[in-house]
C-alpha positions in Angstrom: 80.2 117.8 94.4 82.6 114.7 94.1 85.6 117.1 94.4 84.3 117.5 98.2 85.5 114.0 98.1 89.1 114.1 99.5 89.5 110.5 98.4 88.5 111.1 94.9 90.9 114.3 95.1 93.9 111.9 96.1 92.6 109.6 93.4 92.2 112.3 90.9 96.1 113.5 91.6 98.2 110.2 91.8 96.7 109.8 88.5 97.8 111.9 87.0 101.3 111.7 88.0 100.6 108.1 86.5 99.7 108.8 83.2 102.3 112.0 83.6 105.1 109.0 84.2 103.6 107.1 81.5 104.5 110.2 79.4 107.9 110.9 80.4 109.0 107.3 80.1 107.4 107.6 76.2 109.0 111.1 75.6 112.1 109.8 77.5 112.4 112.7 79.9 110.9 115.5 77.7 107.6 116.0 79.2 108.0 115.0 82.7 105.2 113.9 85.6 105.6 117.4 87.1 104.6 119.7 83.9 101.7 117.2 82.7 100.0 117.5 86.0 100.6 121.0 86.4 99.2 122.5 83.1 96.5 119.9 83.5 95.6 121.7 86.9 96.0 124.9 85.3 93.7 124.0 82.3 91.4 123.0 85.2 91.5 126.2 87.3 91.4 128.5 84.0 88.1 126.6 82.5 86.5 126.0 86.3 87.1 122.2 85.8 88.7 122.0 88.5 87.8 124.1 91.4 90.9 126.0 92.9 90.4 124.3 96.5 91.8 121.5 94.9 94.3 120.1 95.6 94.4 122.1 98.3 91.6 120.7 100.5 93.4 117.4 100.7 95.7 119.4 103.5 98.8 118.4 102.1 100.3 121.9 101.3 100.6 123.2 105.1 102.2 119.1 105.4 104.6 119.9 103.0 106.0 123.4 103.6 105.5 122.7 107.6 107.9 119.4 107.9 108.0 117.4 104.6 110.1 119.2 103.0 112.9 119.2 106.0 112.2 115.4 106.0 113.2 114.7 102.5 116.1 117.7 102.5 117.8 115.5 105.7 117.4 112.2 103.6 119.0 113.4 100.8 121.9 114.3 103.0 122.2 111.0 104.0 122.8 110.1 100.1 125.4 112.5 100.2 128.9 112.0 101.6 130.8 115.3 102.9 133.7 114.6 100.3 130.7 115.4 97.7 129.5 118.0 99.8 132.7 119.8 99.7 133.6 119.0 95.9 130.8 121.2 94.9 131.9 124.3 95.0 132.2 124.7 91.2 128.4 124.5 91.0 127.9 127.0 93.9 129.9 129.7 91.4 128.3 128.4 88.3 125.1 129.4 90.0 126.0 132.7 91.8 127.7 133.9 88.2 124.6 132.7 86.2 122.1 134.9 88.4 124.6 138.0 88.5 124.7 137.6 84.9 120.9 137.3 84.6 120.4 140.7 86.2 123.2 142.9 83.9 121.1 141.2 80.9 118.2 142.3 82.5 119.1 145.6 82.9 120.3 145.8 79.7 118.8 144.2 77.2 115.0 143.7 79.5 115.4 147.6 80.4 115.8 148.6 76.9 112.5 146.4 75.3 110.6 146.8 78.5 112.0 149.5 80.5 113.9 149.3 83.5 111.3 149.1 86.5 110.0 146.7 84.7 113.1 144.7 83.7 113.9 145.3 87.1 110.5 143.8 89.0 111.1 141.4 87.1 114.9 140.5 87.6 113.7 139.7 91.6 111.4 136.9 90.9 114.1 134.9 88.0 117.0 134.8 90.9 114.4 132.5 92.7 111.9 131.9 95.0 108.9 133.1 96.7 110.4 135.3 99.3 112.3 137.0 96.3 108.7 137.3 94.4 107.5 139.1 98.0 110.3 141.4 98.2 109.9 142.4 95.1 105.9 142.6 95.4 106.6 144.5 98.4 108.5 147.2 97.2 107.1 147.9 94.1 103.9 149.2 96.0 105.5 150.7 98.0 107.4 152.8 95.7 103.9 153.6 94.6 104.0 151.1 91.6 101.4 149.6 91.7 100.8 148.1 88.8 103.6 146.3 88.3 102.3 144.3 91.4 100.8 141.5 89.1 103.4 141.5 86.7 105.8 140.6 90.0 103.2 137.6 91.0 102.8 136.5 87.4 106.7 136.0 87.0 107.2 134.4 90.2 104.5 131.7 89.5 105.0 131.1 85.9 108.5 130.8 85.8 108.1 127.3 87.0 106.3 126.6 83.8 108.7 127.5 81.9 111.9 126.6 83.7 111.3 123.0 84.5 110.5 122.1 80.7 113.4 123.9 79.5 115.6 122.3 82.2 114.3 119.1 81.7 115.2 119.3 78.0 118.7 120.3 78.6 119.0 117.5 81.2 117.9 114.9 78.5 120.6 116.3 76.5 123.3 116.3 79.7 122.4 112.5 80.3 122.0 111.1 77.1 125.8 112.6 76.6 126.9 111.0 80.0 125.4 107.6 78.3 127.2 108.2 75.0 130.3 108.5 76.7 129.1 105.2 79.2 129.4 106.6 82.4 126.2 105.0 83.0 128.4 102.0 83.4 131.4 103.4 85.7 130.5 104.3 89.4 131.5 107.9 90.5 134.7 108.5 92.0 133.4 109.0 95.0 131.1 106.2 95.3 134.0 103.8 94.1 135.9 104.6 96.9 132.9 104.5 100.1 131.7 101.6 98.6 135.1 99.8 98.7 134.2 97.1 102.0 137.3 98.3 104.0 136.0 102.0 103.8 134.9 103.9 107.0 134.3 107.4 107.5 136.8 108.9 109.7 134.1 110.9 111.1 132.0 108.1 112.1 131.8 107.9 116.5 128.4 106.5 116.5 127.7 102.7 116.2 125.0 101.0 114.2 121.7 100.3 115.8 121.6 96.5 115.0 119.2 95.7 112.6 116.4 94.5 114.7 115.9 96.6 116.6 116.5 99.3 113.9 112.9 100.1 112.3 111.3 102.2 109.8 110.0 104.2 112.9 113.4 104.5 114.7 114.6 105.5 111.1 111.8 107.8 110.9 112.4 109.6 114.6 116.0 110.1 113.4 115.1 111.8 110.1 112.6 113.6 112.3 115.3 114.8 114.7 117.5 116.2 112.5 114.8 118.2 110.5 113.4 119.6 114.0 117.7 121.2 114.6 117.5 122.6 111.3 114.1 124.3 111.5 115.2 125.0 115.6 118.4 126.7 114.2 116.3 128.9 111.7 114.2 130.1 114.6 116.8 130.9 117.1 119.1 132.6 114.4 116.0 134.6 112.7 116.3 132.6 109.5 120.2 133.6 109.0 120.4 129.7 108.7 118.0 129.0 106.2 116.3 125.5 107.4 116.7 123.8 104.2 119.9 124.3 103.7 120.9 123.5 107.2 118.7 120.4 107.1 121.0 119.1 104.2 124.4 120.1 106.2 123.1 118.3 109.2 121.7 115.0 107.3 125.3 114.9 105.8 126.9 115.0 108.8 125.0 112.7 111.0 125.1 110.2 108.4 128.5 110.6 108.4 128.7 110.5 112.2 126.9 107.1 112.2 123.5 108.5 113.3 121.1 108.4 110.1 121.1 105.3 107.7 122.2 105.5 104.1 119.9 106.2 101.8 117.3 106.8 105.3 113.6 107.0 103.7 114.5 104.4 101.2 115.6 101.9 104.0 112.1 102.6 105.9 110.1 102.0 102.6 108.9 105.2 103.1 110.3 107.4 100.0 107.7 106.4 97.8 104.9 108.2 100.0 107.0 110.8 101.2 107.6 112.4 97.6 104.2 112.1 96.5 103.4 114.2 99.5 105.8 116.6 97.9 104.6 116.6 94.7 100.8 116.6 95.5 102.1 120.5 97.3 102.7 122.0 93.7 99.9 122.2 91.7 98.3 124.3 94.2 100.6 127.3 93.6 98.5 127.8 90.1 95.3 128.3 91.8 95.3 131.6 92.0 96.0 132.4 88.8 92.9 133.7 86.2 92.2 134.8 82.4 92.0 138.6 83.9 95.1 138.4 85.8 97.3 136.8 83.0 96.1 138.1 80.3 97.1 142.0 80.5 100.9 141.2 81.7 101.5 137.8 79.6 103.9 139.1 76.5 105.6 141.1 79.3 106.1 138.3 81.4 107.4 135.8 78.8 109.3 138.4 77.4 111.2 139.0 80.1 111.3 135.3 81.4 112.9 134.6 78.0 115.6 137.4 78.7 116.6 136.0 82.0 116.8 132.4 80.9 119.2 133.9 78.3 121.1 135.9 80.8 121.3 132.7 83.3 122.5 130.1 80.2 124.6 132.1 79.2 126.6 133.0 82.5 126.2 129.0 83.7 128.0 128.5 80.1 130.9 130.5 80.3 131.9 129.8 83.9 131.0 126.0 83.5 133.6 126.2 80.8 135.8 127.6 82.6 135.7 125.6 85.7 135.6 122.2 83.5 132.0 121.4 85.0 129.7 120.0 81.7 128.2 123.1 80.4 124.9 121.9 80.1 124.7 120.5 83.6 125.9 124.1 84.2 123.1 125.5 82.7 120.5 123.4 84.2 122.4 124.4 87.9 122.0 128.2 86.6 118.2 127.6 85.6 117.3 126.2 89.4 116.6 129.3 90.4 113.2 129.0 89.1 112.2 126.5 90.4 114.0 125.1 92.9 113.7 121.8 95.3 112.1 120.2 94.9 112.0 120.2 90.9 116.0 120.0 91.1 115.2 116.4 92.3 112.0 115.5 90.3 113.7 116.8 87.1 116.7 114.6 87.8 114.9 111.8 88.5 112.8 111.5 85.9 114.8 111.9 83.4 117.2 109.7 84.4 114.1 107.0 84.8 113.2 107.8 81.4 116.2 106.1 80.0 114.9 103.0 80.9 118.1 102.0 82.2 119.0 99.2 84.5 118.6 100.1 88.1 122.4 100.4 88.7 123.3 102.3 85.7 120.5 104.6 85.9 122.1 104.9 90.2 125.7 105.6 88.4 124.0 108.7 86.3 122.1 109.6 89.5 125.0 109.9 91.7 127.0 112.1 88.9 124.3 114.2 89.0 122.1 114.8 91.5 124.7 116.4 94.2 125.0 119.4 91.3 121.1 119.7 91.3 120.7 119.4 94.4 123.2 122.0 95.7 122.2 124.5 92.6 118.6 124.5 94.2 119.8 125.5 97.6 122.3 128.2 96.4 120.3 130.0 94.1 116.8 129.9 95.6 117.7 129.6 99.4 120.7 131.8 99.9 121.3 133.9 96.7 118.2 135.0 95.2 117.5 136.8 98.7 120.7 138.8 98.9 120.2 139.7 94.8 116.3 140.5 95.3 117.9 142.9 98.2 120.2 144.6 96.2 117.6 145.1 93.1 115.0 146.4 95.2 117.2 148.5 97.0 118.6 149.9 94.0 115.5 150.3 91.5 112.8 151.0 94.1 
């Protein structure tokens, strides 16, 4: 069979994020790479198209969860200064409100259409993640309830679909206000000021490595470094420091330290490659997915998807408000939890790309945006949704 061929699979994939750009650039932001390719691959797997080893025979998956991610988590840090860092606290609240809203709904307004197990195994999943959606799975059986065992599954994976769309709408909406008020053409506060030629970060100790001797692969070795402390700190401290959200703290610092480059993958011409590596992960978590599996637990599921995007708009909306963030960047913080990085980042960049902006301007939106994404992905998926899955399981089960 040609899908046998790994080559043609690789082919087969970066086309389609091809035409998917195509498509976001023509919808300006509204359909994005990321759903094209996935419903594509869904339409595949459902139909036998597509056979469900792909793209998962390429090998990229264990490539991406095992190191990739860590890689690109510690380059982003080193986009980020520690004065942004610090400044976003507001969107750490937003997001911890949003999902503590998203679960009174859910027991409210879920328990009362669909009953309150079900609202319940549900409520797990929407605070974020995959080790939420296993909790969840875990104790529903064993609580002897079966049955709502695919319901669990079929939130946790579809809530993707239907989060990053949504998102992605409300982000067009977020940036094409930011441009109607030109902050596409004003730097950041914060980039004004470590852009400024006589700035220098007080916490800088370590020199630059002059550039010719600094390569992509030293570059590379650094990155490399930093993601092995942060997965080595996970390990020793039985994940109580969560990897990825250590790798982002660490590529902060050492950038500010004077260890990583600015901007790191970027400088080694690497990024490119690196988030296609990503990207080419996701369409894989559809695979298992089938007509018999979806069918029974669909109007349930969407129901109660529905319900918690409610509950986690509306909570990002009022405390947004009241902490003077923009309420719809709020909302798309608040709606990270079902997704996650890296969507937060694909999400923002597309969009953003989709303006068709000049490179700078479209860099001026990034920068007033991305830090909130990227931060919302971390608190709700990496660090929240666990301790709320905890709580709900240990309450309803």
């Amino acid at each position: 069979m040609i899908w046998d061929n790994l080559v043609f699979s690789f082919f087969f994939l970066a086309l389609l994020y091809a035409i998917g750009t195509f498509i976001s650039k023509k919808t300006k932001g509204v359909i994005i790479a990321l759903i094209f390719v996935s419903f594509v691959y869904i339409a595949g797997y459902l139909t036998g198209w597509i056979p469900t080893t792909t793209p998962a025979n390429l090998g990229i998956a264990p490539i991406s969860s095992g190191f990739m991610t860590l890689i690109v988590v510690v380059h982003l840090g080193t986009t980020i200064s520690v004065r942004q860092l610090l400044s976003e606290w507001r969107t750490v609240v937003v997001c911890l409100v949003s999902l503590v809203v998203m679960v009174g709904v859910m027991f409210t307004l879920g328990s009362g259409i669909f009953g309150f197990q079900t609202a319940a195994a549900a409520a797990g999943p929407i605070s974020g993640g995959l080790i939420s959606t296993m909790l969840t799975s875990n104790a529903v059986n064993e609580a002897g309830l079966a049955h709502l065992g695919a319901l669990v599954w079929m939130v946790g994976i579809l809530q993707q679909l239907v989060g990053v769309p949504v998102t992605s709408i409300l982000m067009r909406i977020h940036v094409k206000s930011m441009i109607n008020k030109g902050e596409h053409l004003t730097k950041s506060k914060i980039a004004q000021i470590e852009e400024d030629p006589n700035y220098k970060s007080k916490f800088k100790i370590i020199p630059d490595v002059p550039e010719q001797y600094n390569s992509p692969y030293l570059i590379l070795a650094k990155i490399a470094f930093i993601a092995f402390l942060a997965k080595f700190l996970d390990q020793i401290t039985n994940g109580a420091l969560p990897s990825a959200a250590v790798a982002l703290v660490l590529g902060v610092l050492f950038y500010e330290l004077g260890f990583l480059d600015k901007n790191a993958l970027s400088k080694a011409n690497m990024l490119t490659f690196v988030m296609f590596i990503l990207l080419a992960a996701i369409p894989g978590n559809f695979a298992s997915l089938t007509v018999e599996t979806i069918l029974p637990v669909l109007g349930a599921t969407l129901g109660l998807l529905a319900i918690g995007i409610v509950g986690i708009v509306l909570g990002a909306l009022v405390m947004g408000k009241i902490l003077k963030m923009p309420t719809i960047l709020a909302a798309c913080c608040g709606l990270s939890a079902l997704y996650g990085f890296p969507s937060t980042m694909f999400i923002t960049q597309e969009v953003i790309k989709a303006t068709g902006l000049p490179e700078d301007q479209a860099q001026n939106l990034t920068d007033k945006t991305m830090p909130h994404m990227l931060i919302a992905g971390f608190t709700t998926v990496t660090v929240a949704s666990v301790l709320i899955t905890g709580l709900i399981v240990g309450y309803a089960f």
